[in-house]
N, C-alpha and C positions, 0 to 999 in steps of 0.2 A: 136314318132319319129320326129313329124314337130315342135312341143315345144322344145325337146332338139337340133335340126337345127336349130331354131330361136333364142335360146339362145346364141349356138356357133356365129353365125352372131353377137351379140348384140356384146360378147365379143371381138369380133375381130374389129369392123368398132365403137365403140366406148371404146376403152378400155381407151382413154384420151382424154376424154370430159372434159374441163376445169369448174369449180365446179359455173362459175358465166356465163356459156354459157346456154342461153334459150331450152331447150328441148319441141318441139311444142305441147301442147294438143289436143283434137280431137275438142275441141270449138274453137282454134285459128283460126287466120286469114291464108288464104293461100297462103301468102306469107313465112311465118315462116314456115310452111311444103314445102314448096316448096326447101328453102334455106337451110334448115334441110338436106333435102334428098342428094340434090346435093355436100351438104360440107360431109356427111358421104358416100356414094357410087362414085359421080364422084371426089371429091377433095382430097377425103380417108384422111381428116383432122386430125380424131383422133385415126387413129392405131396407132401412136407412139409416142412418148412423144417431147414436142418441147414447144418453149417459142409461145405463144399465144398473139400476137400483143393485150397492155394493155398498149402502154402506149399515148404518145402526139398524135393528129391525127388533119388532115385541110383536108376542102374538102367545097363542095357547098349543101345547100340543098334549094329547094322553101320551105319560111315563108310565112304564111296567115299575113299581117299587122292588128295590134290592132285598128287601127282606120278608115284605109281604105278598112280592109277586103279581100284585092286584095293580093294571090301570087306571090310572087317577091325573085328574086334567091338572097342567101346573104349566103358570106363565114362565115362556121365556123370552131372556133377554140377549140381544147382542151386540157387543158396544166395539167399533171399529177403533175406537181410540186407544181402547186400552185392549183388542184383539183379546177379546174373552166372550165368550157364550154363557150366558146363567140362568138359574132355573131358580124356581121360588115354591114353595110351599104355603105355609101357613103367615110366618113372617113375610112382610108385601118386602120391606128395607132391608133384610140380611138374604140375601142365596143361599139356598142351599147346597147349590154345586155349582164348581165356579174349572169353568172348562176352556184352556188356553189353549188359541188356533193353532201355536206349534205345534203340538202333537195328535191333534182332532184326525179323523176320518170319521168320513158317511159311505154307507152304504144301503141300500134298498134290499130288505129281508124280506118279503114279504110273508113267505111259507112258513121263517123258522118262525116269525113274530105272530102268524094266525090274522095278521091282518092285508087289505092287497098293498095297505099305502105304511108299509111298515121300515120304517128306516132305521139303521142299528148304527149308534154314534160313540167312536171308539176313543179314546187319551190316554196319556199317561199319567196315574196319581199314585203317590207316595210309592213309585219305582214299580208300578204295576200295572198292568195292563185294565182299564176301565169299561165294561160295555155298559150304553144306554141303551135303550127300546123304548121308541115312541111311534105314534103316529098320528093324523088326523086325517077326519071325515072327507075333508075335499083333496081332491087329488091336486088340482092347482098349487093349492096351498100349501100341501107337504114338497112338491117339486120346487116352486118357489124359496123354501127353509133348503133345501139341497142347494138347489145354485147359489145361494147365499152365500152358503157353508164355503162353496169350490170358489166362488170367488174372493173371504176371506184367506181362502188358505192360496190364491192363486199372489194375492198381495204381497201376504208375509213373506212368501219363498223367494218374491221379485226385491225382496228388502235383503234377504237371508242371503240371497246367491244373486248378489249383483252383477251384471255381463252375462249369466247365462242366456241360451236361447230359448224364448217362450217352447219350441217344441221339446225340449230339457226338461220344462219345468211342468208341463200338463200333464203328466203322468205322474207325477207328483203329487196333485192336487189330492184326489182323493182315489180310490183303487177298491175292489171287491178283494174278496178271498180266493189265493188261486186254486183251492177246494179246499172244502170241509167234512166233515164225515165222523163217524164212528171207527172206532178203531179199539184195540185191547193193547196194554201194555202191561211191562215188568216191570222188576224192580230195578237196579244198579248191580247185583248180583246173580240176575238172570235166573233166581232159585225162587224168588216170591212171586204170589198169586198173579194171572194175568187177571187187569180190573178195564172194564169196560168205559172209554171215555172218549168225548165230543173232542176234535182236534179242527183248530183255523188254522190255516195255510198262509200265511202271506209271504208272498215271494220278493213283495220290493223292500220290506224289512229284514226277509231271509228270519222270519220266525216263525217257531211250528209251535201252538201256545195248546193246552191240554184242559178240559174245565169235565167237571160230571155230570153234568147237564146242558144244554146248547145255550140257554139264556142266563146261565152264570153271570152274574157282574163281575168278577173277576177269575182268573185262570187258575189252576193248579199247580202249575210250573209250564216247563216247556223245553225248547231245541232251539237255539240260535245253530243256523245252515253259514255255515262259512265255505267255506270255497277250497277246491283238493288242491291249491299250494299250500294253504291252511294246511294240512292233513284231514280234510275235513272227505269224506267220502259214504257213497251208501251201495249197498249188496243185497242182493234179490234172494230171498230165504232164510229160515232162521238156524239159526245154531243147533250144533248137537250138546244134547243133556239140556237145557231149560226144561222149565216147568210146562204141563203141558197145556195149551189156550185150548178152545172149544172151536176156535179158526184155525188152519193148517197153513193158510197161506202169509206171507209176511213181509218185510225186508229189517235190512240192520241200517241206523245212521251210525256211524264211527266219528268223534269227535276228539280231538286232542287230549278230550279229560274221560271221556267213557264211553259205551257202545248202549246205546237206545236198541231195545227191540220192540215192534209192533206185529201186529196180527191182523190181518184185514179179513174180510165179510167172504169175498171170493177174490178171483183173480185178475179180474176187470178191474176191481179198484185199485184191487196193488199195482196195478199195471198204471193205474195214473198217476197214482202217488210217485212213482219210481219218476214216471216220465219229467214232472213237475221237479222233484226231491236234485235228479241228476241236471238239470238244466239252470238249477240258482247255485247247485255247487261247481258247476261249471263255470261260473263269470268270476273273472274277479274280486277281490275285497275293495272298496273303495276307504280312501282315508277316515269319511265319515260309517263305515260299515265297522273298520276296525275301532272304534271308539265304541260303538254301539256291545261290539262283542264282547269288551270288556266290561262294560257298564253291567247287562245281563247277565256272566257269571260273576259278577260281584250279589248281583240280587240272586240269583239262584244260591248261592254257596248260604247267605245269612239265613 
């Protein structure tokens, strides 16, 4: 009786959830349940069908600066026409950063960013991996800049991959980190210093990106995970004769061009890294993944 009342509820309070609106998981942040709740019970959003604000949007949000570190409020803009997101400074008519939906993700950081409504918005510039940190005071209002964002990017992908099916493409939209963490790494000769460094995980890119700090703007280098038809494979422990880490626990990735060795904290993380690391080398390459993996060892190699 309480299943088929729960169901009835689903049906009714969201019978028009819009296909590139975030639905919160029980690991989210709670701020996303919290906005969740409020826009299906007090705003009664989606019992009935209506056009779902997707398209141009200005507002304010605090950026963490690339150089000075320091949060500072700076308008942004987002223009559906030309599918770019911008940000202004001091000049109101020039951007200062001019951020194209093909390559954008959002994510909700709260912890790494020190705030609860902290959202960390990622691209690609000049062949590099880009992070933003921002946030704002009202939680509405940073949730609202998030569906925005997924519904931009739900657009572009319906333009990009014409005939796929929406359930193809909403995992697409935008995605977390499939872990993150600290970890030590070598050199290429497996003889230099292990150096202590922040690693993001992303597993539907199949890139493990490396920075010295967790709020870097931009990464160190990194690991494009290809797939063991690839040769691409990883192994639980580390090599004999390396230099020696101040962690004993580890694994190897092996990649067609060299062997990565890492060092983790204890054995509980190596153990998810492994889990995580084995299961994106296990899928296939897709046409667009091979493209991808040549594009990043071209930027790696310069």
């Amino acid at each position: 009786m309480k299943a088929h009342g729960n169901l009835r509820a689903k049906e009714k309070y969201e019978a028009f959830v819009p296909p590139f609106y975030y639905k919160p998981r029980v690991r989210d942040c709670m701020i996303l349940k919290e906005e969740w709740i409020k826009a299906k019970y007090e705003r009664r959003e989606f019992e009935f069908k209506r056009d779902y604000p997707t398209g141009d949007k200005e507002g304010y949000l605090w950026k963490r600066g690339r150089d000075n570190r320091q949060f500072l409020k700076r308008r942004f803009v987002y223009s559906e026409s030309e599918r770019l997101l911008k940000y202004y400074t001091n000049n109101p008519t020039v951007p200062k950063g001019t951020i194209p939906i093909r390559s954008l993700n959002a994510m909700f950081q709260g912890d790494k960013i020190g705030h609860a409504h902290g959202l960390e918005i990622t691209y690609v510039q000049d062949r590099q991996t880009r992070n933003l940190f921002v946030y704002h005071e009202d939680g509405k209002e940073i949730v609202a800049w998030f569906n925005l964002l997924r519904a931009a990017r739900f657009n572009y992908l319906r333009g990009a991959f014409p005939g796929t099916p929406e359930a193809e493409l909403i995992p697409k939209i935008t995605r977390n980190y499939s872990k993150a963490g600290y970890m030590e790494k070598t050199g290429p000769t497996h003889k230099e210093p292990f150096k202590k460094r922040w690693f993001n995980l992303d597993a539907e890119q199949r890139k493990l990106l490396y920075y010295k700090k967790p709020l870097d703007a931009f990464e160190q280098g990194g690991v494009f995970i290809g797939s063991k038809e690839q040769g691409y494979a990883v192994s639980e422990g580390l090599p004999r004769g390396i230099r020696k880490s101040k962690w004993d626990t580890g694994f190897v990735i092996k990649t067609p061009w060299r062997e990565f060795v890492f060092t983790c904290e204890n054995t509980n993380d190596q153990k998810e890294w492994l889990e995580i690391l084995r299961e994106i080398i296990s899928r296939p390459m897709t046409e667009e993944d091979c493209k991808e993996e040549a594009l990043f060892q071209r930027r790696q190699s310069q």
